[in-house]
PAZAPA-4460 file (N, C-alpha, C; in steps of 0.05 Angstrom, whole numbers, plus 32768, in hexadecimal, padded with zeros to 4 digits):
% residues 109
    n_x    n_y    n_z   ca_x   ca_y   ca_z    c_x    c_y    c_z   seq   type   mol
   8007   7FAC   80F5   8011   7F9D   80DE   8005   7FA9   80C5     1      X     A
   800E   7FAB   80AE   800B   7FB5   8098   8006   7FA7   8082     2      X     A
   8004   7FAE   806C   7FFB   7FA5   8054   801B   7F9A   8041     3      X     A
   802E   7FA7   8045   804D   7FA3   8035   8048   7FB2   8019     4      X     A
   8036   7FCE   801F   803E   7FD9   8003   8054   7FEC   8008     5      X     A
   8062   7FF1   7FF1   807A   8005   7FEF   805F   8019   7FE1     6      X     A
   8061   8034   7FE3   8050   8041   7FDC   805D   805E   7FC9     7      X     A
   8056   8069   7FB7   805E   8086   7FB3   8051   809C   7FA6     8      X     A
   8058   80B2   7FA9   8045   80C5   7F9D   804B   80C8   7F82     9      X     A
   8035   80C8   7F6E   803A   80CC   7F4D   8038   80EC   7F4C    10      X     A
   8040   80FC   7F3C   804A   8113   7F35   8021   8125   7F2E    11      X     A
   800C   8111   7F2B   7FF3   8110   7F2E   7FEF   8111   7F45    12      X     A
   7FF5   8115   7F5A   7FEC   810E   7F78   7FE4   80FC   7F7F    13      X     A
   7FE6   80E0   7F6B   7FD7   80C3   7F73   7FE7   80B4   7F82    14      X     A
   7FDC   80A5   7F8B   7FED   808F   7F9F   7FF2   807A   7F96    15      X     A
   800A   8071   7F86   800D   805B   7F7A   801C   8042   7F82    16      X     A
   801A   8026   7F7F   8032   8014   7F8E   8048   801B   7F7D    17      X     A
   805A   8016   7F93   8070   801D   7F88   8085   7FFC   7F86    18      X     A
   8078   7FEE   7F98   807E   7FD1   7F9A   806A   7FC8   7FAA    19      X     A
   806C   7FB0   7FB2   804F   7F9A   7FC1   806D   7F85   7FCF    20      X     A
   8072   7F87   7FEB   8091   7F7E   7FF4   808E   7F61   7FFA    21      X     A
   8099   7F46   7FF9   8097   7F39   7FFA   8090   7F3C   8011    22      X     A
   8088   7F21   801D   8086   7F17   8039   806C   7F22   8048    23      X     A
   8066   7F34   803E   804A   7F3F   8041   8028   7F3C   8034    24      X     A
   8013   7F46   8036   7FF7   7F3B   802A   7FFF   7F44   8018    25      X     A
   8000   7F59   800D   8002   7F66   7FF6   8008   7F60   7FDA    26      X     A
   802A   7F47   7FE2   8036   7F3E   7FD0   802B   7F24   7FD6    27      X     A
   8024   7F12   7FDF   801B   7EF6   7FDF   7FF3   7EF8   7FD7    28      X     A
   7FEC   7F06   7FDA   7FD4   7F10   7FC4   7FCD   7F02   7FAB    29      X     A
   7FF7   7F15   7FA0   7FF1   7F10   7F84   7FE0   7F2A   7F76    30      X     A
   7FD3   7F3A   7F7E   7FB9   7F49   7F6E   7FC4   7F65   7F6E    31      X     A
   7FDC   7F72   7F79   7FE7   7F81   7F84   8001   7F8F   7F70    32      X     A
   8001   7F8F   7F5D   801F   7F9C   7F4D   801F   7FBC   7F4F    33      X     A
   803E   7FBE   7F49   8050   7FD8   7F46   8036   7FEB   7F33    34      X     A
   8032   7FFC   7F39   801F   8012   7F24   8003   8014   7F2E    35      X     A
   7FFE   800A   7F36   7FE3   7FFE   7F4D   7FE0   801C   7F58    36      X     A
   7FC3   802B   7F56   7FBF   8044   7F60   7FAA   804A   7F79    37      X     A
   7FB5   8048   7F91   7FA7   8041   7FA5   7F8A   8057   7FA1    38      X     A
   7F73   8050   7FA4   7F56   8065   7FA6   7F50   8069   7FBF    39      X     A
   7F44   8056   7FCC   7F39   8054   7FE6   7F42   8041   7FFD    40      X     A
   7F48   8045   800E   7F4C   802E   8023   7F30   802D   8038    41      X     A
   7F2B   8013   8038   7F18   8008   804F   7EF7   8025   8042    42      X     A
   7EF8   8023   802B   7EEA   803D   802A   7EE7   8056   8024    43      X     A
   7EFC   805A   8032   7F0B   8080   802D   7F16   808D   8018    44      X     A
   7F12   809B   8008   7F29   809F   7FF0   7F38   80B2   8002    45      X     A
   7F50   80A4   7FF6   7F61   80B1   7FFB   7F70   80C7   7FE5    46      X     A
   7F64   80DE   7FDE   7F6B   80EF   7FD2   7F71   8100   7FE4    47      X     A
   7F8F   8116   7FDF   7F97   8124   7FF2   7FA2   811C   800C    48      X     A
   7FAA   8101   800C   7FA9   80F5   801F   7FCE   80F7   8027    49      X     A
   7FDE   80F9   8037   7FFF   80F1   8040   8000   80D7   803D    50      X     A
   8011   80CF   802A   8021   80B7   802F   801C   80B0   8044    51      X     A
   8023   80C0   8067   801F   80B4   8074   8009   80AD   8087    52      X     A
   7FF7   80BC   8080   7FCE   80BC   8085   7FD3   809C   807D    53      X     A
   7FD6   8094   805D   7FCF   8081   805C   7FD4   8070   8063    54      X     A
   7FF4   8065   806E   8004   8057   8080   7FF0   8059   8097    55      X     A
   7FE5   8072   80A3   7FD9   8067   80BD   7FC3   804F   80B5    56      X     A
   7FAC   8055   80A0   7F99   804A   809F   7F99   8028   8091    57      X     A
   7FB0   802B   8086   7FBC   800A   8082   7FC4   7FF8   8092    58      X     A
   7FCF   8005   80A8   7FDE   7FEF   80C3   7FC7   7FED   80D1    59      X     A
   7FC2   7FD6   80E4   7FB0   7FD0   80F4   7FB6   7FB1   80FD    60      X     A
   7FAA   7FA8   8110   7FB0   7F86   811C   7FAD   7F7A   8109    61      X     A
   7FBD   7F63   811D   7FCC   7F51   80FB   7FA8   7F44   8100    62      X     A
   7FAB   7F33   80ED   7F93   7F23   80DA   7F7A   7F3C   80D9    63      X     A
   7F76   7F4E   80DC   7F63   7F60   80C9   7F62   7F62   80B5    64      X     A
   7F4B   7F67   80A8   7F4A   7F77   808D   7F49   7F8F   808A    65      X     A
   7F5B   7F90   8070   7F5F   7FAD   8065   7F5C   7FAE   8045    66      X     A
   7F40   7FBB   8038   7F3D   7FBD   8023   7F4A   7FD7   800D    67      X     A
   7F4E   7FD4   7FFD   7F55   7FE4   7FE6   7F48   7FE6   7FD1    68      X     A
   7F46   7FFD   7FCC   7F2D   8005   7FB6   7F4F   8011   7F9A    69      X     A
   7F54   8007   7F88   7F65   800F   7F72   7F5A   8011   7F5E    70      X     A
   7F72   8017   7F4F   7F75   8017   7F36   7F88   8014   7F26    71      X     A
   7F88   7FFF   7F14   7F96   7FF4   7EFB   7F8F   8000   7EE6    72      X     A
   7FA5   8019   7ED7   7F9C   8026   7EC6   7F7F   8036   7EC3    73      X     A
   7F6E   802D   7EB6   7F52   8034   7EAF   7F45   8026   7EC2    74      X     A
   7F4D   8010   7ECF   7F3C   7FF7   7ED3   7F3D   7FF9   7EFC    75      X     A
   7F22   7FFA   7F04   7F22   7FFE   7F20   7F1F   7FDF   7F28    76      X     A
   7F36   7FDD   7F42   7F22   7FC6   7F48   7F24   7FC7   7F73    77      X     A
   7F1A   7FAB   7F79   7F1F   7FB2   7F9E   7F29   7F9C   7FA1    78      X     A
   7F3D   7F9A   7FB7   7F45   7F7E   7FC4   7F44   7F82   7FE5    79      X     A
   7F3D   7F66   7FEF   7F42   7F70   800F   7F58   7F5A   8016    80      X     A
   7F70   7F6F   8023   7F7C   7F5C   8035   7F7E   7F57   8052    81      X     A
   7F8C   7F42   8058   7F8F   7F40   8075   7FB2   7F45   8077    82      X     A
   7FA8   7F5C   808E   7FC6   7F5F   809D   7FDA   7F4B   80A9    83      X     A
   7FEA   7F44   80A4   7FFA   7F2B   80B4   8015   7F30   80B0    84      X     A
   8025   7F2D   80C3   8037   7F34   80C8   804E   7F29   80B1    85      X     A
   806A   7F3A   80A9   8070   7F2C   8094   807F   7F16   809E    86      X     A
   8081   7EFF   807E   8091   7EE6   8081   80AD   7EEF   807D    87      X     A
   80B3   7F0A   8076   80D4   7F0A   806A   80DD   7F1F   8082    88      X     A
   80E4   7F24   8095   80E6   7F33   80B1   80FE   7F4B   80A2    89      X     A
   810E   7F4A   808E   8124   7F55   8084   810D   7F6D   807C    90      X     A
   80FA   7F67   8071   80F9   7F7D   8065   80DE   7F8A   8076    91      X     A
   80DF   7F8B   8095   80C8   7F9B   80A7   80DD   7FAF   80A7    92      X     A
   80C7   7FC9   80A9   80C3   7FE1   80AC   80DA   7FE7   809D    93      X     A
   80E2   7FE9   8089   80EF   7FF6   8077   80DA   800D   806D    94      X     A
   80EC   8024   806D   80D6   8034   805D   80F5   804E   8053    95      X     A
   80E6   805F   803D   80F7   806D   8030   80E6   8082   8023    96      X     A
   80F4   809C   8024   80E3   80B7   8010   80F9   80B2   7FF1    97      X     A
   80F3   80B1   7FE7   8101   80BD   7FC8   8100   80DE   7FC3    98      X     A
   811B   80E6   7FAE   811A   80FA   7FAE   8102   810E   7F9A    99      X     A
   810D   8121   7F96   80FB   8129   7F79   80D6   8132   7F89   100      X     A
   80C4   8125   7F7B   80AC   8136   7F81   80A6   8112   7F89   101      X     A
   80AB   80FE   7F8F   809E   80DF   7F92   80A7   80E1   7FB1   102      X     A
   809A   80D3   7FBA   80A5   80CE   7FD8   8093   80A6   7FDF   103      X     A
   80A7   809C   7FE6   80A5   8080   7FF0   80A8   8074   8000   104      X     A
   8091   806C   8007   808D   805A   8023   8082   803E   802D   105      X     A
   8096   8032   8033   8084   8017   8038   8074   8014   8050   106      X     A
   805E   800C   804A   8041   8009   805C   8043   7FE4   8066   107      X     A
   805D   7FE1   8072   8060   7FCA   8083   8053   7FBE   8098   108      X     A
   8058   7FB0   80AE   8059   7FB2   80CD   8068   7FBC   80D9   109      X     A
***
């Protein structure tokens, strides 16, 4: 089970949200918006990291925690969520690359 971020690469190599999907922790949070520059998960920075490295280290059994180390503009901050399965089932495992140099992926269940 996952976190419900849509994820993508910025033209910086950063990992930014690209959305927070309903029905998931991410978006029922609340703390989670579009521009959101992922740093670390559970610890790790994830610099240099695949889109899909980080997809591995986001999914895990439902009710765990999974922390995020970001950034809002200038401004760092951490949240931890719990994995749980989503409330909106339409939108599990959707996932998508964009063209160009961005590539997007949602980090669902």
């Amino acid at each position: 089970v996952g976190l419900g971020l849509a994820l993508e690469r910025s033209q910086d190599g950063s990992t930014v949200v690209h959305e927070a999907v309903p029905g998931f922790a991410a978006h029922a949070s609340k703390q989670v918006i579009e521009g959101d520059v992922i740093v670390k998960v559970d610890g790790d920075s994830v610099a240099g990291w695949s889109l899909e490295e980080i997809k591995r280290v986001t999914i895990g059994e439902e009710g765990t925690p999974c922390t995020l180390s970001m950034r809002r503009g200038a401004q760092p901050f951490e949240i931890t969520l719990l994995r749980v399965s989503p409330s909106a089932p339409e939108q599990h495992g959707r996932s998508w690359e964009g063209g160009g140099t961005s590539q997007q992926h949602l980090f669902g269940g």
